[in-house]
C-alpha positions, 0 to 999 in steps of 0.5 A: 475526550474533548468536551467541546466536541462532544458538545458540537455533536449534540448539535447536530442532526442526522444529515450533518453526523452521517457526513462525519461518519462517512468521512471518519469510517473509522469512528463506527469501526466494530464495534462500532459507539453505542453513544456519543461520549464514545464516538468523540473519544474516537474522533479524537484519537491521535492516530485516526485523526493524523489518518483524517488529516493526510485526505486533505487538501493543501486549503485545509491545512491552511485553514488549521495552520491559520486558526494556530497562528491566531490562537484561541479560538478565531471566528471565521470571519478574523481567519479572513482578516488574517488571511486577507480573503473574504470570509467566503473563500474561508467557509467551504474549507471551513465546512470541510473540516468541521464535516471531518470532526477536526474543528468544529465551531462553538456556541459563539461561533468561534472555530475549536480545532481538535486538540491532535490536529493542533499537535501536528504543527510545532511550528505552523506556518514556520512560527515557533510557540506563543511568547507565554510558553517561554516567559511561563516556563520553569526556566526562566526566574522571576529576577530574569524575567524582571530584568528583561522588563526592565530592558523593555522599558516596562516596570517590572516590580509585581509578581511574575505573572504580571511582569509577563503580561507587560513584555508580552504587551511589548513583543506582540506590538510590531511598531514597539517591536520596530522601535527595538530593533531601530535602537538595536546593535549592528547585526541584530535586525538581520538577525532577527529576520533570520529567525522569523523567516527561517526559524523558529529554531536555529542553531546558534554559536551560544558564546555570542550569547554571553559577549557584551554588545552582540547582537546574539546577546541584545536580542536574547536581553530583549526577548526576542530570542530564547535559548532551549540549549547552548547552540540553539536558540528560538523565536516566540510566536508573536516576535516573530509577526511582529518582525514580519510586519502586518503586511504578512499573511499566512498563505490560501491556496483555494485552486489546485496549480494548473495541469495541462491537459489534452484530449485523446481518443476513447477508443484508442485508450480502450484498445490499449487497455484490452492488450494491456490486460491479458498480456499482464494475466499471460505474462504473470502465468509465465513467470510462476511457470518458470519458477515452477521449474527454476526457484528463483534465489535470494540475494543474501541481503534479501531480495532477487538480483539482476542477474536472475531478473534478467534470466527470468525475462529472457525465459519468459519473452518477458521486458525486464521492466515487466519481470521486475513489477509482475514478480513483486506483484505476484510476491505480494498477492502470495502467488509466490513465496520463498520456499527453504527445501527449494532454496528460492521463489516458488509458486504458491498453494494459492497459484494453483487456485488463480490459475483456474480462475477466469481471467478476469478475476486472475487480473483483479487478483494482481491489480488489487497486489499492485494497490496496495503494494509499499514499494514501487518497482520501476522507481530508480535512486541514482539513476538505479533500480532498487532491488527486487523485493528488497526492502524500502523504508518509505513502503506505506507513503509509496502506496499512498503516492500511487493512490494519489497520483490516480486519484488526481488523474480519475477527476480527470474528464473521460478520455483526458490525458495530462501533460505535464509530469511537473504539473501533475506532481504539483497538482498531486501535492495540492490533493495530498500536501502531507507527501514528502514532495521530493519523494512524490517526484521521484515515486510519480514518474514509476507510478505511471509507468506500472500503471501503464504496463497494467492497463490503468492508463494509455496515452497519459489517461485513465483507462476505465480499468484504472478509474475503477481502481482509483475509485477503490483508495480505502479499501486499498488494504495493506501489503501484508494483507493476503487479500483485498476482498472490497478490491477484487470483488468490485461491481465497477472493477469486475465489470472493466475486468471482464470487458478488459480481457474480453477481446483475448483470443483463444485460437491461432493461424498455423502457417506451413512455415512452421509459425503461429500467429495470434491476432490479438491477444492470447489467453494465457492458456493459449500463451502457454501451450504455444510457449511450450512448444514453440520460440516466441518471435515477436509479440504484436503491441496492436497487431499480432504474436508470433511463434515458430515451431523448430525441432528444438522447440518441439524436443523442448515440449516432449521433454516436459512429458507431452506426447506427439499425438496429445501435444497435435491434438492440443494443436488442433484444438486452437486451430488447423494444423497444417502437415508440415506441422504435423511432420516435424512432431512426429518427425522429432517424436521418432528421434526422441528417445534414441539417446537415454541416460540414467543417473547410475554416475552416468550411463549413455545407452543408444541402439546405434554404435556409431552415434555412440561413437560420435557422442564420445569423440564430440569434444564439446561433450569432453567435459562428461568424461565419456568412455566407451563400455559396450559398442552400445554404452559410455560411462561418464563422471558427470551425473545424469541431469548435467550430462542430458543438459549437455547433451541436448546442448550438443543438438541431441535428443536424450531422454532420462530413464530410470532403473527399469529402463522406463522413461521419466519425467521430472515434474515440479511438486505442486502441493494439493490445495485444501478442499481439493485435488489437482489434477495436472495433465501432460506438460503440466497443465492445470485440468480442474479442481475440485471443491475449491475452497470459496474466496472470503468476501469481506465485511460490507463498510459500515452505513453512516447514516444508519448510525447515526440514526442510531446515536441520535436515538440513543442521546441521553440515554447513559445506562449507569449500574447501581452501584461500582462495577465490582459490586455489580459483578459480584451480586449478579456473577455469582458462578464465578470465582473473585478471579473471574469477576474481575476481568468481567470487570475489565470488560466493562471498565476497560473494554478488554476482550474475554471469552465467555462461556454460558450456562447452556454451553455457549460461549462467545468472545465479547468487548466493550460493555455495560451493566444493566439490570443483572445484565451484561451488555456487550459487543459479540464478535460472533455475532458482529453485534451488541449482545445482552449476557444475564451475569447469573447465566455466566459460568466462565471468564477467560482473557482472550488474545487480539486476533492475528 
């Protein structure tokens, strides 16, 4: 814990700590700090300050790399001079990180900045480390350190520490340093601008450094290289500015680079987003659907092929672009799984539930899968889509870029587009300067494209459905979360959502050419009944979907276990079914049957002898090995499902049946969901579901202003126990045995986790305590809250694994 820190937050009052509280939610994370001492060990931990530092912006960081540079601790107005901008462009990036508790300022107003923040550069502003870091280092003499004094021109007589005082007088002086270097060999000048602008480290070839009158030998003679191995040498801090010259200073970037803008119609952008919406909801449907029925297989390097990601659109009516981000959407909100007796992809227990959601809620469900997805699907290396869920190294930053890139996009005017892909990465770097730049402008073009195909942006602006999203960064989640319950379950986001899908349409036109037409967009009920019964001809963008019934499709539907008179009515409850309509179902009900085949290594049976007749002698069908048993029967080598896929190939109407002669129909095993029972109707579709198991709402985000109320209140007071904390335990805990005593000891002075169990019979999982007065004070999970414990009440102590 950094005690100047500690004592910065002393100072401070409710407003100023419930900001640094609400930009470190982190900090009052459960359990949350009882005292101050412990929210500056959080505020100071590495990891949550590296987590602190990537919501910055590029000034920020700049700020931070300037203090580096001063070293010490600089007042804000030696920053300006450094700098070279008045002291009040300096201040509101300097409020920013004090209100993030990555610097603060001391009693003289001089700015500390925290001890993990000064970790994150080796090397700020491409300068190495302080001169003293090397002349105080174990690897260099006293005799060595002499001799380089004497090269200076400084005595060198006296111990070390002087000696070292002297060469840094020398080096950090640029008209001395400039002297050197008037006096200094052929090649040594550029050489050491080399190093202070391109260094501080670079590889070196280290025999120049033992050759007389080299320039790589002169300048390690007078200090201004250093060696750290053979072939690699470095440049202090304080050599390197004095090379640069006092006309140097460490850049400010106080305004993001300029983003073109242009404005675009509000109610255009709407539009777009309610197409967008529900086709993403009906197209995802589609696709479980069609893994129901076909697994989709796994490359043996992991991930899904082309070859099946092109099939799967092509079934699906789907864009292959589509089919790429709805099937790593859907992975990712575990509506589809890998299944080992299906040998691939199939829809999950949980697709069973979203499908009886409201649509709304099936789209927040995909859009919170997308945001916080680590991978990005439309993203092409070489010109060349990854593999479909295959694995990509760079998985969380690819998240963090898609957050960013909406996150710059949201602070952005209502019913404004950018227009610039340039620009719009630059201004992105400037939010996030922590992003790899080359990957932000490989990853940024792919973000746009996915948020489009969502409805998140229209025409280069964010539609009231990706501002909602954008507004959701911290409670993003991450991919392997199962959900994120903040996201779904978003006032603002359910509110776009249930606008977003309010225009589908729920019924179609029936024309007496045997087509269907939706004005608008379908629901993905209505999607599904058309799909199964007829081929989809066009899918209207602005205007409207086409669908037109065959004989083929028509077969396809009775197939799947739908009857003439369930699959019209189905019909007519989305609108008028005109007669011929009605004529081509029965039409197609009256055939369909004529031919059956049973699996007994294979039988085809028909009542007519001459259609059996014409199936044998048909030589696309040679392949079944067909031969005549009976006028009425063949026999082939095929097994059954091949020779009826053939058959209905051939433009016949076989149906399957079993060893009784009845007729069946192969369905896709749908486990039942705990708390429920699904009940399918003809052709698979979803009826209700009973009792089913309610969503997890998550936690409510801490309040910072309560706690710090709470830390105010409870400054200077330290609850100390009487005595060392086994001593305590041992008076106080007198059920439990040595063993027992000891992990409660644990509890308090580690703050490990332990299940307790009370005399009553209670037991409870407790963390982070303090002794006080017979009394155990800790952190209750069950409770979500600090508890007291009497000691002489516990009768058991038992070590408790980390949930997960």
């Amino acid at each position: 814990m950094d005690d100047h820190l500690l004592g910065w937050l002393k100072t401070l009052d409710e407003d100023r700590l419930a900001r640094v509280l609400a930009n470190r939610p982190d900090a009052i994370a459960a359990p949350w700090p009882r005292r101050l001492d412990t929210l500056a060990e959080r505020l100071a931990n590495g990891i949550a300050t590296a987590e602190a530092v990537r919501g910055l912006p590029l000034p920020c960081l700049e700020i931070a790399q300037a203090c580096l540079v001063a070293g010490g601790a600089p007042t804000a107005a030696r920053l300006a001079g450094l700098l070279d901008v008045p002291e009040d462009d300096v201040r509101p990036w300097l409020e920013r990180l004090y209100d993030h508790a990555l610097a603060w300022p001391d009693d003289e107003g001089r700015v500390r900045l925290a001890p993990a923040l000064a970790r994150w550069w080796p090397a700020p502003c491409g300068l190495g480390e302080p001169l003293a870091h090397y002349l105080n280092s174990w690897t260099i003499s006293a005799d060595a350190l002499r001799a380089l004094a004497k090269n200076l021109g400084v005595p060198a007589h006296g111990p070390k520490r002087r000696a070292a005082l002297r060469v840094t007088e020398i080096l950090s002086d640029p008209a001395q340093v400039a002297a050197l270097l008037a006096e200094a060999p052929q090649g040594a000048r550029k050489l050491a601008e080399e190093f202070a602008w391109e260094g501080p480290a670079r590889e070196v070839d280290g025999g120049l450094f033992v050759v007389p009158g080299s320039a790589e030998k002169w300048a390690a003679d007078h200090g201004l290289l250093f060696r750290s191995s053979w072939n690699v040498a470095e440049m202090s801090r304080e050599v390197a500015l004095a090379v640069r010259g006092p006309g140097w200073h460490p850049p400010l970037t106080a305004a993001p680079p300029d983003l073109a803008t242009l404005p675009v119609d509000p109610e255009e952008v709407d539009h777009l987003m309610a197409l967008a919406a529900p086709h993403v909801v009906e197209r995802c449907a589609a696709l479980l659907d069609n893994t129901a029925k076909t697994p989709l297989p796994l490359l043996k390097s992991g991930g899904v092929g082309v070859r099946e990601v092109r099939r799967v659109a092509k079934e699906t009516s789907c864009d292959e672009d589509e089919t790429r981000l709805l099937l790593e959407i859907c992975a990712v909100a575990r509506l589809l799984a890998w299944d080992e007796a299906a040998g691939g992809l199939v829809p999950t227990e949980r697709f069973d539930h979203w499908r009886l959601d409201d649509g709304a809620t099936r789209l927040r469900a995909l859009l919170s899968a997308w945001w916080r997805m680590e991978r990005s699907s439309l993203r092409k290396v070489n010109g060349k889509y990854a593999t479909v869920l295959g694995d990509d190294p760079a998985g969380p930053v690819i998240a963090r870029i898609r957050r960013s890139v909406l996150g710059v996009l949201a602070g952005l005017p209502d019913a404004t587009a950018h227009a610039d892909r340039a620009g719009l990465v630059r201004h992105v770097g400037w939010h996030a300067p922590t992003l790899d730049p080359a990957l932000l402008a490989e990853i940024t073009p792919a973000v746009l494209d996915e948020a489009r195909l969502l409805g998140l942006i229209a025409h280069d602006a964010l539609t009231d459905l990706g501002r909602a999203l954008a507004a959701l960064d911290r409670v993003a989640g991450a991919e392997h979360d199962d959900h994120a319950p903040a996201v779904e379950h978003d006032p603002a986001l359910v509110e776009c959502s249930t606008r977003a899908l309010a225009g589908v349409r729920r019924s179609a036109l029936f024309g007496a050419d045997l087509t269907a037409v939706v004005t608008g967009p379908p629901s993905a009920e209505l999607a599904a009944l058309l799909d199964r019964a007829a081929d989809r001809e066009s899918r209207g963008a602005a205007a409207a979907s086409v669908w037109r019934f065959s004989p083929q499709s028509v077969r396809r539907a009775l197939d799947a276990g739908d009857t003439p008179d369930g699959l019209l009515d189905e019909l007519a409850a989305v609108g008028t079914v005109p007669q011929p309509l009605s004529y081509l179902v029965h039409d197609v009900a009256r055939r369909h049957g004529e031919v059956t085949v049973t699996s007994v290594t294979c039988i085809v049976q028909a009542s007519d002898p001459a259609l059996l007749a014409e199936i044998a002698a048909n030589r696309r069908l040679s392949r079944l090995g067909l031969r005549a048993l009976a006028p009425t029967v063949l026999a082939g080598s095929a097994p059954a499902d091949r020779t009826l896929a053939a058959l209905r190939e051939a433009g016949y109407a076989p149906v399957p049946i079993d060893d009784t002669g009845e007729i069946t129909i192969r369905r896709a095993k749908i486990e039942e969901p705990r708390g429920g029972r699904l009940i399918l109707l003809p052709g698979g579709q979803v009826a209700e579901l009973e009792e089913a198991p309610p969503a997890d709402i998550a936690e409510p985000p801490p309040d910072p202003r309560e706690h710090a109320r709470r830390l105010l209140a409870a400054a200077g007071t330290e609850p100390r126990p009487g005595g060392r904390t086994w001593a305590v335990i041992g008076r106080g805990a007198t059920r439990l045995p040595t063993a027992q005593q000891s992990l409660l000891g644990f509890v308090v002075d580690r703050g490990v986790r332990a299940a307790i169990t009370l005399t009553g019979g209670l037991t409870a999982t407790i963390s982070h305590g303090e002794l006080r007065s017979g009394v155990l004070d800790a952190w209750c999970e069950e409770a979500g809250d600090y508890l007291e414990f009497p000691l002489a009440e516990i009768v058991e102590v038992r070590g408790a694994h980390l949930p997960g």
